[in-house]
N, C-alpha and C positions, 0 to 999 in steps of 0.2 A: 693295442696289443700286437705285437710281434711274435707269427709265426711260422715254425715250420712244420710246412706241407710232405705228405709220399702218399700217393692213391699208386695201388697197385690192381689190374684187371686181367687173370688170365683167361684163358680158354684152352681145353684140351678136348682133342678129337678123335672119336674111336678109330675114322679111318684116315687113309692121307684126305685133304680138300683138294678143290679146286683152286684157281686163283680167286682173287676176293680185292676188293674196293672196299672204303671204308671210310668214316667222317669220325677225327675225334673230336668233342667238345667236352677236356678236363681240366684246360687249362684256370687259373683263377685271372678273374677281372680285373683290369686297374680301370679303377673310378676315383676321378679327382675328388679330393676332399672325403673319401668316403673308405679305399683302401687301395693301397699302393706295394703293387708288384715288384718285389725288388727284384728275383729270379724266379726264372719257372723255364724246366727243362722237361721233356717227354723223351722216354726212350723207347724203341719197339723192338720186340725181340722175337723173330728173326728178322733181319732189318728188309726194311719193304723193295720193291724193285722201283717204286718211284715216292716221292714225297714233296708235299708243298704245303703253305699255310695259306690262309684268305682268311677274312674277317665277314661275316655274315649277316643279312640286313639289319638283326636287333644289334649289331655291333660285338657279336660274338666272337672269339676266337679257335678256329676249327682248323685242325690241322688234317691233311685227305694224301690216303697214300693208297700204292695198289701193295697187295701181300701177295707171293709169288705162291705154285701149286705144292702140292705134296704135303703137305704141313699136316704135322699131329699136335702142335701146340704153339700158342699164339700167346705175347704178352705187352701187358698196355704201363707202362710206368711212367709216373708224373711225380718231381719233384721239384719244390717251389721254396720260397720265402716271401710272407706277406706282411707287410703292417697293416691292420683292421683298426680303423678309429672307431669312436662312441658315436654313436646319434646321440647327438646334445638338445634334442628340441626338445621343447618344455610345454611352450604357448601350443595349443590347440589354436591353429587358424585356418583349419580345414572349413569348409562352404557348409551350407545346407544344402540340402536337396534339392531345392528351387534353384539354389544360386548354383548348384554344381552343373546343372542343364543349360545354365545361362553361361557360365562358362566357357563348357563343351562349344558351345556355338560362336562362342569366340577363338577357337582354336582353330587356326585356318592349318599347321604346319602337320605333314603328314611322314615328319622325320624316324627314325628309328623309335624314340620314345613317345612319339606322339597317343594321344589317350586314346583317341579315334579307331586304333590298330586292336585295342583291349577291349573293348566295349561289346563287342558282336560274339556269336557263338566259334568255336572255333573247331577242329577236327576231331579233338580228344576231348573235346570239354563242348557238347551239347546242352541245347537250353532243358531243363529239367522240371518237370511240373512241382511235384513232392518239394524239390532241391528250392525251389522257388518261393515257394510257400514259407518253408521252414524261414528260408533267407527274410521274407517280407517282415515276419511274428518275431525274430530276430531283433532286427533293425527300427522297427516301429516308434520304438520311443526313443529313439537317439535325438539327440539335436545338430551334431555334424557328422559329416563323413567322416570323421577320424572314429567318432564313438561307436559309427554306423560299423565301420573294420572290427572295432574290438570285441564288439555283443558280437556280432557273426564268430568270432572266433571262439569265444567263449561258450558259444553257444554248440560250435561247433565240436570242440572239446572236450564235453559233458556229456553231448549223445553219442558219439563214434568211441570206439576201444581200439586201441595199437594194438596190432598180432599181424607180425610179421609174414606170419601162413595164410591169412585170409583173402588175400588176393595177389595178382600175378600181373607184369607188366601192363598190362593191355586190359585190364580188367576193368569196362564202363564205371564212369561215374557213377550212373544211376545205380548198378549193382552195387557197389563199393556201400552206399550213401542207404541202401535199401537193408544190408546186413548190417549196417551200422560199426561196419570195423574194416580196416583196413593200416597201411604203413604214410609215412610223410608224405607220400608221393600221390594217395588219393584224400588224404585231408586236405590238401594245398588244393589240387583242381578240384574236389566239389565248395568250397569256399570260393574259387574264382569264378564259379559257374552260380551260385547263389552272389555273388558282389553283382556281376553282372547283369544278373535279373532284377535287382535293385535299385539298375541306372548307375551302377561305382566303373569304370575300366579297372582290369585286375588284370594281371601277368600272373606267370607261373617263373619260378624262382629256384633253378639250380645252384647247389654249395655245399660247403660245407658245415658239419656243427662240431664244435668240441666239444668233448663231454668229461667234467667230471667225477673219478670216482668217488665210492661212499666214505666218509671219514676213517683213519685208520687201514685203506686199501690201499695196493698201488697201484702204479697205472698202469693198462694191461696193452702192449702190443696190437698197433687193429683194433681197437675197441671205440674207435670215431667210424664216422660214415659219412658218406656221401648225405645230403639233405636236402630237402624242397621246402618252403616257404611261398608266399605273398608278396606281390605288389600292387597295392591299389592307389589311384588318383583320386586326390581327395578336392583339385579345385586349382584354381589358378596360382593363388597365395600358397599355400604349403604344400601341392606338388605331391610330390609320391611319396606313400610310407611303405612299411615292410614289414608284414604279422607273420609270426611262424603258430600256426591253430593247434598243430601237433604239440607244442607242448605252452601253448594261448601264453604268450608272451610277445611284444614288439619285440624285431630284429635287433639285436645289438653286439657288440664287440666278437661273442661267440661265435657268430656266424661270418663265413667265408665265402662270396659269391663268384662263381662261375661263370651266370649268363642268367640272359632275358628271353624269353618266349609268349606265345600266347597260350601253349599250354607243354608238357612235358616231351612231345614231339619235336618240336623249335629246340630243346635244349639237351636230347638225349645224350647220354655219355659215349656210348657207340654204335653207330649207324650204318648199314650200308649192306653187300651182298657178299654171299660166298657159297659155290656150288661142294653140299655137304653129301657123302653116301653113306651118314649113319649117325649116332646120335652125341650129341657134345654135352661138357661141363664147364661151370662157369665158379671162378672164386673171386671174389672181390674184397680186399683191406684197404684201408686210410690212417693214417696217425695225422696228429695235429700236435705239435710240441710249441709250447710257448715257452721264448726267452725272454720275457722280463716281467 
């Protein structure tokens, strides 16, 4: 599927700022065989007083600029073309559990993907008793790690409610996971924080999703969104898959990837510092328009 991309991020300021420093990560990924970047432009407005790109250990692409003082409004705009192919696998040839430990220990390489990086607790995604538990009664009756992904999400799915209101960037797993509701962004790391207590390595998974409307509607301006997702390592032979729990479906054509993390921190959309003397607002839109 071929499409086009526009993420739009402003920020408006009661008072002027300070100067500010800043990391973006909106760009979308090119991953061979999997989705191919054909453009992809960022524009900043007001333009920064410095600017550079670098690529980031998961292999991310972050663009870091400094933003000059005085400023009452800031703005982040990304416009891209993607082709997203299908995940075409069919075969289940993900390990058991046994076999996937046996694996791991064959994995000597501690490159950007390596599973070794995903397996341990990480700073936003602590190991979680409850989170554990649920994951273990989950998982129990699977026979591969692929299955072991799907019940977790599934499972995952059916106990948590979407509401947008329920929680806030930075809102722990374990709260998220204890009210039972939360957005994309805490389905995705309490599911990485239960794979992991499980023995699966899990990544946390910035992108986007398209979405369509209901029959008979049109489609409405900004009505996509930024999204988070899954990546778990199911074993030597079939490698990493990709559940989205929020709406318990394997990743496919829909979805538009950004970057790899070990949890939503590693892949933030915007990061960094700016000396503020009063309080800001933030809007955020995306469209996804597919041409063919």
């Amino acid at each position: 599927m071929l499409y086009r991309l526009r993420l739009s991020i402003g920020y408006d300021f009661a008072r002027p700022t300070g100067a500010g420093r800043q990391l973006l990560r909106i760009s979308p990924a090119d991953l061979p065989g999997l989705q191919e970047v054909q453009q992809a432009s960022i524009t900043i407005t007001p333009k920064p007083t410095e600017r550079s790109t670098f690529t980031d250990f998961f292999g991310n692409e972050v663009t870091q600029l400094v933003l000059p003082a005085g400023l009452t409004q800031v703005r982040f705009d990304m416009a891209g073309r993607v082709l997203r192919l299908e995940d075409e696998t069919e075969l289940d040839l993900s390990a058991t559990l046994d076999g996937l430990r046996a694996d791991l220990n064959e994995v000597t390489d501690l490159g950007p993907h390596s599973p070794h990086h995903f397996l341990r607790p990480s700073p936003r995604i602590p190991q979680v008793g409850p989170i554990a538990d649920f994951a273990r009664k989950a998982c129990t009756a699977a026979a591969t790690m692929r299955e072991a992904v799907e019940c977790l999400g599934l499972a995952l799915h059916d106990y948590m409610r979407f509401d947008a209101r329920a929680t806030e960037v930075d809102t722990p797993v374990a709260a998220a996971f204890a009210g039972r509701h939360g957005v994309c962004q805490d389905f995705s790391q309490i599911m990485v924080s239960g794979l992991r207590s499980f023995g699966i390595p899990a990544a946390y998974v910035s992108g986007f999703l398209r979405t369509v409307p209901p029959p008979g509607k049109p489609r409405l301006e900004g009505a996509d969104a930024m999204h988070a997702w899954v990546r778990a390592w199911t074993g030597a032979e079939a490698g990493w898959c990709e559940y989205d729990p929020t709406n318990a479906c394997f990743v496919g054509a829909d979805h538009v990837t950004i970057g790899y993390g070990r949890d939503y921190g590693d892949v933030a959309p915007v990061t960094g510092s700016m000396r503020l003397a009063g309080g800001q607002s933030t809007s955020h839109s995306v469209d996804i328009l597919a041409e063919d």
